[in-house]
MISEZA-485285 format. One record per residue (C-alpha): residue in one letter; z, y, x. Coordinates in steps of 0.25 Angstrom, whole numbers, plus 5000, padded with zeros to 4 digits. Layout:
aZYX...
// end
This chain:
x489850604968x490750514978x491850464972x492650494986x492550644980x493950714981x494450844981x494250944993x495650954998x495450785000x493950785004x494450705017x494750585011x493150555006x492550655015x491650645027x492350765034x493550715043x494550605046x496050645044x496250635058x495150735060x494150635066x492650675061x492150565048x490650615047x490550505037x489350535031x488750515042x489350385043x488950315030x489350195033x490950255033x490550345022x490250215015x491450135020x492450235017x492050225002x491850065000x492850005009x494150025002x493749954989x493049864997x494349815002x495049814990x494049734983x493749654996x495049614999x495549594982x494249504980x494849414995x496249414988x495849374975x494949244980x496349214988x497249224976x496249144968x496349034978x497949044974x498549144985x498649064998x499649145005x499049135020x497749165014x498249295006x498949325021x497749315027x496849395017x498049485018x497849495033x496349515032x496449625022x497249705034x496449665045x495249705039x495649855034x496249875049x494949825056x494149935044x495250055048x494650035062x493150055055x493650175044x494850225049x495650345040x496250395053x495950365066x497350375072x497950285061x497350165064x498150035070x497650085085x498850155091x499750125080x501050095087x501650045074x500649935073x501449805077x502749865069x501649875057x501249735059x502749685060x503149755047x501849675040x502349555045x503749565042x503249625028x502449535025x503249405029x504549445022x503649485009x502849385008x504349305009x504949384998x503849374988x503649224989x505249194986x504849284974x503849204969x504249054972x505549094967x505049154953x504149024954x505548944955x506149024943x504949014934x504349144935x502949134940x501949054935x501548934938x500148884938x499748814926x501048884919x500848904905x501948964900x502149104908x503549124917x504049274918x503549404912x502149424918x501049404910x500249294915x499249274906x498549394906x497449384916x497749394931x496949524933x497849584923x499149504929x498649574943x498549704938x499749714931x500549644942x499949754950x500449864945x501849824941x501849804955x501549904960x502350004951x503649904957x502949954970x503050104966x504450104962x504950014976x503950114983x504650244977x505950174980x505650174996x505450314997x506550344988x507750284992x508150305007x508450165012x507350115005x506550225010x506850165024x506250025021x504850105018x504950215028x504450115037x502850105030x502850255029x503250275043x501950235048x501150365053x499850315051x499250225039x498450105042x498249955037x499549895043x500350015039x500249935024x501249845027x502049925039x503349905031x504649845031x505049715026x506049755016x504849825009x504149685009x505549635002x505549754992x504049734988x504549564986x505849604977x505349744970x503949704966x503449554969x504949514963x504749584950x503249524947x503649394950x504849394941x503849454931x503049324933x502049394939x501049254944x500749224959x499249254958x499649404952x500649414963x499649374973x498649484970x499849604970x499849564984x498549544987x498349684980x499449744990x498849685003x497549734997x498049874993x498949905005x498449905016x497249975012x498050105007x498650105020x497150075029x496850185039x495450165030x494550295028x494150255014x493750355002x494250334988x493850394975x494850474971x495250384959x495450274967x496750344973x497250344958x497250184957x497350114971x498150134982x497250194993x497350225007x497250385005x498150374993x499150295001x499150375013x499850485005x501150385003x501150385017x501050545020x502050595031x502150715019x503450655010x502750724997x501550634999x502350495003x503150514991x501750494982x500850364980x502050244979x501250134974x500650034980x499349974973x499050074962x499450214961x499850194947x501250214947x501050344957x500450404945x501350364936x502550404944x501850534951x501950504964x500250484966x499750554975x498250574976x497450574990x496650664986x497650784986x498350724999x498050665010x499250595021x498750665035x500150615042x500750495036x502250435040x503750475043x503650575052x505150635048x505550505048x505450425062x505450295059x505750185072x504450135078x504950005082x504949885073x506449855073x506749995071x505749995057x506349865053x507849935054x507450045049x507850035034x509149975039x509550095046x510250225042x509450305030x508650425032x508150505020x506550485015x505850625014x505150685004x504350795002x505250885004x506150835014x507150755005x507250605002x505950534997x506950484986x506650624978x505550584968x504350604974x503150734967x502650684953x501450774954x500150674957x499150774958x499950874966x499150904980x499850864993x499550925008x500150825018
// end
């Protein structure tokens, strides 16, 4: 049996029938796509996870993580022009392009900033170890194995993820830092990182901060980020890739994602986290692809400006209310029924 099978009501999302814009995808015809959409998402995960950890091994250069990190976006743009989800969300004609690649920027330079004062500072104060250090500094437990170190690390981190991520859409004026990423009203590789700086300064003082006090060592920290950079931008590709259905249980994927990003409050308010969806199912706020799917993705109840200056003010200016899925403020506790059926 194909593990792609899914239920009727979502038979698109591994089917050979057609394209969610309505473009024909006689795939079986074309075994080579039939082949590519099943193989190439876990090809890139395990592609890029092998290239980062022959760079950490090395120690971690930062230019060279930059530049692996730059490869990894080049690469699933260039592969959205070969596999595309939907033709008419791809970077041609996307008018928002250039405001997209100066939020990455502006991201990315004041990030990295924050989260490298964190770490020489706890350096400075005796909280991360040093090498050849045997006597351990901070809470973290560093002599369990680093596959172990990594896996922990990761999902402490991204249950502080959840929480700063219910947070967003929760609280008005926060909900304006993040209103920016969901404005965005199509999805595609660079939409990842379409968002304002102040979220790169959240992400430095509500997650990296807390793992560094914990002591939590370089190398570990290096693969959380390597891990987000991996993860990202894949679950936000205009990538036509089948999934088993499981997989949606465990990873963050692009269909599973989409649903974050639905136009339809009821489903933006589902599927917070931001590697695993672990603490969506503990929290019931998962939200399975199978039962939805995100045809229209955005704000379009609330404009947003479309000009850089304008975004960048944005959170600054007067508040306007979130929605929900009934019209009120996102801040109401969004549905805690994870199997319930959607229809965006």
């Amino acid at each position: 049996m194909d593990g792609c099978e899914v239920s009727p009501k979502r038979e698109d999302l591994c089917g050979s029938g057609t394209a969610v814009d309505g473009t024909p995808a006689p795939e079986r015809t074309q075994s080579w796509r039939w082949l590519a959409r099943r193989v190439l998402w876990p090809t890139l995960v395990i592609g890029f996870s092998a290239a980062y950890a022959v760079q950490i091994a090395a120690g971690g250069h930062p230019i060279r993580l930059g530049l692996l990190g730059a490869v990894v976006i080049t690469c699933l743009i260039l592969l959205e022009r070969l596999l595309p989800h939907r033709s008419d969300w791809g970077t041609r004609g996307d008018a928002q392009l250039p405001n997209d690649l100066a939020h990455t920027l502006l991201g990315a330079g004041i990030g990295a900033g924050c989260i490298e004062s964190l770490v020489i500072a706890a350096a400075a104060y005796g909280l991360l170890p040093l090498p050849g250090d045997s006597v351990p500094r901070g809470l973290w437990p560093t002599h369990w194995p680093l596959a172990l170190q990594v896996a922990g690390a990761l999902i402490l981190a991204d249950g502080l993820y959840y929480w700063k991520h219910r947070l967003l859409h929760r609280i008005p004026r926060l909900w304006k830092i993040h209103a920016i990423h969901h404005s965005a009203d199509r999805l595609h590789t660079l939409k990842a990182t379409r968002s304002h700086f102040v979220e790169a300064i959240l992400r430095a003082l509500l997650i990296v901060a807390p793992l560094v006090a914990l002591g939590v060592p370089r190398e570990v920290l290096l693969w959380y980020s390597a891990s987000i950079v991996i993860i990202v931008p894949l679950s936000h590709a205009n990538l036509d890739v089948c999934l088993p259905s499981w997989t949606h249980w465990w990873l963050q994927t692009p269909q599973w994602h989409r649903l974050h990003h639905a136009a339809d409050p009821a489903l933006a308010n589902t599927n917070f986290a931001s590697l695993c969806p672990l603490w969506d199912v503990i929290f019931g706020t998962f939200a399975h692809p199978d039962e939805a799917e995100a045809n229209r993705v955005g704000l379009p109840d609330e404009p947003l400006p479309t000009h850089l200056i304008g975004q960048l003010w944005y959170p600054f200016s007067s508040i306007t209310r979130p929605r929900d899925s009934d019209g009120g403020p996102v801040g109401r506790e969004p549905r805690r029924n994870s199997t319930a059926s959607f229809e965006s």
